[in-house]
C-alpha positions in Angstrom: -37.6 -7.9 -37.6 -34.5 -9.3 -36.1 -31.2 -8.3 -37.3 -27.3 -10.4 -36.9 -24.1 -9.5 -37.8 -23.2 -10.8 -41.1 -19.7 -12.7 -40.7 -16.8 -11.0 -39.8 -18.2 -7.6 -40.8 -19.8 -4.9 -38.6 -23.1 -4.7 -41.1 -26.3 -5.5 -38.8 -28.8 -7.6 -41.7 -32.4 -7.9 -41.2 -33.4 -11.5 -41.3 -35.1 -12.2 -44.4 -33.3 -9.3 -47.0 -34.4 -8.2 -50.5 -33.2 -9.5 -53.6 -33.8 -7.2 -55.9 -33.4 -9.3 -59.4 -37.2 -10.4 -59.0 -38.6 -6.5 -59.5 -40.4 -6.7 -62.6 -43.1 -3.7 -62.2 -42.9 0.2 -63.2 -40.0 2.0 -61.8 -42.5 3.4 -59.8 -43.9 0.0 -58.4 -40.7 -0.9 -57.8 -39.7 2.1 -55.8 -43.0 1.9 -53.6 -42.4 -1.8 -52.9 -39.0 -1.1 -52.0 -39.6 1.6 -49.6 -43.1 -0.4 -48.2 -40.1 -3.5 -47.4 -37.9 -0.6 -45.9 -40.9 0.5 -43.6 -41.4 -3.4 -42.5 -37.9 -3.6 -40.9 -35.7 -4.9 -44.4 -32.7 -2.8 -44.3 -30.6 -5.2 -46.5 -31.3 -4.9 -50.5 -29.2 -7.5 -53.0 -28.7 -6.1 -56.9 -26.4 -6.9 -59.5 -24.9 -5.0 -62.5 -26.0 -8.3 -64.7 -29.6 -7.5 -63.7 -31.4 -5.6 -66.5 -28.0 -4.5 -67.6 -27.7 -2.1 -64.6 -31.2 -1.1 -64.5 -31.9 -2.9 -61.4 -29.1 -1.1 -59.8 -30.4 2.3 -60.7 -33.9 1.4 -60.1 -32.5 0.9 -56.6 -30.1 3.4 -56.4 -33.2 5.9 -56.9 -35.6 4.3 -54.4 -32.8 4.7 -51.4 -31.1 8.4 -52.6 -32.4 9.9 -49.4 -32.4 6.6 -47.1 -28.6 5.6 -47.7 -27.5 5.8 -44.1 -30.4 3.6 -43.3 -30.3 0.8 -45.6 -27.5 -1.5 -46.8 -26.8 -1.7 -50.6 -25.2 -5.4 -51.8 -24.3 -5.4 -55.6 -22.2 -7.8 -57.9 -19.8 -8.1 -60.7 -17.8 -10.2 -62.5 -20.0 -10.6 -66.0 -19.4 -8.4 -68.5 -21.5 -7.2 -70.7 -20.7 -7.6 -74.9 -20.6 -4.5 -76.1 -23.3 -5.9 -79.1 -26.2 -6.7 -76.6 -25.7 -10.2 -77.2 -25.0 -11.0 -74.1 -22.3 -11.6 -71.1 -18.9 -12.8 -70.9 -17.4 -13.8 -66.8 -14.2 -11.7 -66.3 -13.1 -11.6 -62.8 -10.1 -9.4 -63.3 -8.5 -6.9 -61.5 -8.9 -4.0 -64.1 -12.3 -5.3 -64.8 -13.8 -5.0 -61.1 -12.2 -1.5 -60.8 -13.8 -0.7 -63.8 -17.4 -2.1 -62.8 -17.6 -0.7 -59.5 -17.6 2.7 -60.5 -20.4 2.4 -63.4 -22.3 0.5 -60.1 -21.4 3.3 -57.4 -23.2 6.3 -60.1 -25.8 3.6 -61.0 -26.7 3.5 -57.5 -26.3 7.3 -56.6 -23.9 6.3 -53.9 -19.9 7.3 -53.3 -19.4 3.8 -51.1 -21.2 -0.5 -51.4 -21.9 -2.1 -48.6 -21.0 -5.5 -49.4 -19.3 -6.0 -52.9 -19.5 -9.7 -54.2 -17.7 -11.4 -57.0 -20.8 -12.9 -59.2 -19.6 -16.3 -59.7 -16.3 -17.8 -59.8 -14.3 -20.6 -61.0 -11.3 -22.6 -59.9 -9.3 -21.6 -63.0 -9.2 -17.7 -61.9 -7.0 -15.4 -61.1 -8.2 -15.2 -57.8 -5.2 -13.7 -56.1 -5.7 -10.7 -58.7 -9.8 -11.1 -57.9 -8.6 -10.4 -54.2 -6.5 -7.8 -54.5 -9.3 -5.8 -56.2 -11.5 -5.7 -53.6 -9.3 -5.2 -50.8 -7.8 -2.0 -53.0 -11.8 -0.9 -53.4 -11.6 -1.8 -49.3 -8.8 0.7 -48.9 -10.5 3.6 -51.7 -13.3 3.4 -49.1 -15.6 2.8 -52.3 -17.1 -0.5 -50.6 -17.4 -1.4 -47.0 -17.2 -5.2 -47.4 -17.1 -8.2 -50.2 -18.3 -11.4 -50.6 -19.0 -13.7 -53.3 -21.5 -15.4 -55.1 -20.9 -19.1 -55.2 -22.8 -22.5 -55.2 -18.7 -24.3 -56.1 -17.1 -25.8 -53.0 -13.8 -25.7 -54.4 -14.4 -21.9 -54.9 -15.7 -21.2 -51.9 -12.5 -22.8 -49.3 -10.1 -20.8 -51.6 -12.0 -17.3 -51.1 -12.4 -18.8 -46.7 -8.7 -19.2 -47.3 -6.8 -16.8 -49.2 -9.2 -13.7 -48.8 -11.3 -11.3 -46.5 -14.8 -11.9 -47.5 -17.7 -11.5 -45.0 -20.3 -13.5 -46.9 -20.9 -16.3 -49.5 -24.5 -15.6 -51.0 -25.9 -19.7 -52.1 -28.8 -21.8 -52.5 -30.0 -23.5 -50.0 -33.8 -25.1 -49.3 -34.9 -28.2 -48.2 -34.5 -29.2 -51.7 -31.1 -28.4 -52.0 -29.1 -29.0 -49.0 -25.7 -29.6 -50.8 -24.4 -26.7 -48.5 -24.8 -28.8 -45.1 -22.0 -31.7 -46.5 -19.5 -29.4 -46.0 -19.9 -25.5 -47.2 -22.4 -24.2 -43.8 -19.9 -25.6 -41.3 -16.8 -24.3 -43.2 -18.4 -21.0 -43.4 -19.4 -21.0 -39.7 -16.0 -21.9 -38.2 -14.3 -19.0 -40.6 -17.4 -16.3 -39.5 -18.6 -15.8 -42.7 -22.3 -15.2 -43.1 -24.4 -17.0 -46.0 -27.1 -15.2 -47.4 -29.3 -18.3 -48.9 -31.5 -18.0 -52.1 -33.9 -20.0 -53.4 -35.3 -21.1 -50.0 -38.2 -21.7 -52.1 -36.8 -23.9 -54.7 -38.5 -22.0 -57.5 -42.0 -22.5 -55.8 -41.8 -25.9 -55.6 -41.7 -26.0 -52.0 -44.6 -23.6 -52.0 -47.6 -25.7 -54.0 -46.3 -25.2 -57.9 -46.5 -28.2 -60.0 -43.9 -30.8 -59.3 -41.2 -31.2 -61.3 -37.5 -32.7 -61.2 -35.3 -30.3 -59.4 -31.6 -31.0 -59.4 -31.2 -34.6 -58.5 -34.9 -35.3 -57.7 -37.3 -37.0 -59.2 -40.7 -34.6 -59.7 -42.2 -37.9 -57.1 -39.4 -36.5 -54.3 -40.0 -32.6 -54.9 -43.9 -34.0 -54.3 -42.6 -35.4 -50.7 -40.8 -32.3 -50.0 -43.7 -30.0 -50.2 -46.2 -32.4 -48.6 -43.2 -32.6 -45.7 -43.6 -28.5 -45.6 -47.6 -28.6 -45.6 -47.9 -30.8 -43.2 -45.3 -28.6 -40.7 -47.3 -25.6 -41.6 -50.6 -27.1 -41.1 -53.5 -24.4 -40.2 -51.2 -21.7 -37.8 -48.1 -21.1 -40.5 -48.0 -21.0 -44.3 -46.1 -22.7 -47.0 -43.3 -20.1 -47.5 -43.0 -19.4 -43.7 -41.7 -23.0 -43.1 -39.5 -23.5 -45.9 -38.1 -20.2 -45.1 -37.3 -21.0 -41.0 -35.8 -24.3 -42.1 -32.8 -22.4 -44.0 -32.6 -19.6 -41.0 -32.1 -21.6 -38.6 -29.3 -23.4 -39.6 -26.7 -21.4 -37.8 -24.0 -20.4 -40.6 -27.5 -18.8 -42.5 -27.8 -14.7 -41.6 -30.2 -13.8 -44.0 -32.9 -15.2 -46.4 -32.5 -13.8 -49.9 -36.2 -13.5 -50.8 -36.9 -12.7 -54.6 -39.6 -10.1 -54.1 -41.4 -8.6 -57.1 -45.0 -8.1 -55.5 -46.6 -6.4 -52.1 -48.2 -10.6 -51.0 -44.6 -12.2 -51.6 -42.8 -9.4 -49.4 -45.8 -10.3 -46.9 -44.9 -13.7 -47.7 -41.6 -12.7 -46.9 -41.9 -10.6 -43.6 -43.7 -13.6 -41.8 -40.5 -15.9 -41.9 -38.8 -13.3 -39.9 -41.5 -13.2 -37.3 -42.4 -16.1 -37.2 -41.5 -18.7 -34.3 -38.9 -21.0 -34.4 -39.7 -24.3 -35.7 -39.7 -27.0 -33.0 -36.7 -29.9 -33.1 -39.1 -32.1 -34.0 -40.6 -30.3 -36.7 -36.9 -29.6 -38.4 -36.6 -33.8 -38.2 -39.4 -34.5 -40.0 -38.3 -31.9 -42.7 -34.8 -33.4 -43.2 -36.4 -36.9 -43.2 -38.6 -36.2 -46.0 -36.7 -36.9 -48.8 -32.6 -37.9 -48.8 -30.2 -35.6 -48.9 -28.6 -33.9 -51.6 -24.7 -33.5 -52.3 -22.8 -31.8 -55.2 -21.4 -33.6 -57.9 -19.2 -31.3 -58.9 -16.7 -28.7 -58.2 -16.4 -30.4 -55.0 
């Protein structure tokens, strides 16, 4: 496993990390795949508060009680939960955060986060307030780092501008490269690390049934994973490809892999291990199919 320095920050992140919102066993399964990824070299586990209404967090809180100093904890907030069940409502305030990250710290079994993120984000916030909330958790010592959670453009230059943040967690794949017109190259310049999701694209990059998927036609997502299978040919598989192509775009420091059974974190571990794809191999993957660009929130 190889391990970079995510942004600005000091945190050392193994290449392809573990998010967490994909466990879906026993808390017992969970905890033993959790622990069988923190044996393989992951060191770098992605929760949320949202997820299973804080279950997730405590599911992972309980796998790394005795492992804290070797392992680095990312969570989230920003939705609140209604108090009825019914569902969640986005509140980025000040008083809010404060309020989350302590429920998050005892759900986790920890007195400090590694890397805090805001869990969305518009550009009608308060994000001055947002800021200051995080750099006061900063100061408290109750988290290490923070980051955000953001596919928005206009959302993501405002954090790069006005705040401290390390890392902007987005999706990025070969069938959703929105983040090369301008986001990756921002983020670079600035040293902040992305930790990309959905390298897979849902599966669709991996042999699951074409469909449309954002702007493409379920005839383009078809050219896309033909482009992958023919990369991977006999020596690599599906996943491994679509995975090198996101981490080795230079602003990428981590692949966010949605792991929920022991063959996908096998799945996983290979695109860390795995040799770098050839020039010519990463031309024929951008030539595959045109290139994507947001539409909004540019």
């Amino acid at each position: 496993m190889k391990y970079s320095k995510l942004g600005k920050s000091s945190l050392q992140v193994s290449g392809v990390s573990f998010g967490c919102m994909s466990l879906s066993g026993s808390e017992d399964e969970n905890i033993k795949l959790l622990h069988r990824a923190f044996d393989k070299g992951i060191n770098f586990y992605d929760t949320a508060d949202l997820y299973g209404a804080g279950a997730n967090e405590a599911t992972v809180g309980k796998a790394f009680k005795n492992l804290r100093n070797k392992v680095l904890l990312a969570t989230k907030a920003g939705n609140q939960l209604r108090a009825d069940g019914s569902g969640w409502d986005w509140n980025p305030s000040k008083s809010y955060i404060l309020e989350a990250v302590e429920k998050s710290l005892k759900r986790l079994q920890t007195d400090y986060i590694d890397l805090y993120q805001l869990h969305g984000g518009t550009i009608e916030d308060p994000i001055d307030e947002t800021i200051e909330a995080f750099e006061l958790l900063k100061q408290q010592g109750k988290i290490r780092y923070y980051g955000i959670s953001s596919i928005r453009p206009n959302v993501i230059r405002e954090y790069v501008k006005r705040s401290g943040i390390v890392s902007v967690m987005m999706q990025y794949s070969l069938l959703d490269r929105r983040p090369e017109e301008t986001a990756l190259e921002l983020l670079q310049e600035n040293q902040v690390g992305v930790l990309a999701r959905g390298s897979f694209a849902q599966g669709l990059l991996l042999g699951k049934e074409p469909k449309s998927y954002l702007s493409y036609s379920s005839v383009e997502v078809s050219k896309a994973a033909e482009a992958i299978t023919s990369v991977a040919a006999t020596t690599r598989d599906a996943a491994t490809v679509a995975g090198r192509f996101v981490l080795q775009n230079g602003a990428v420091t981590s692949v966010v892999a949605g792991i929920r059974t022991e063959e996908q974190l096998e799945q996983a571990l290979l695109i860390a291990d795995a040799p770098a794809l050839s020039e010519e191999e990463m031309a024929y993957l951008k030539q595959a199919i045109a290139v994507n660009q947001y539409e909004q929130h540019r």
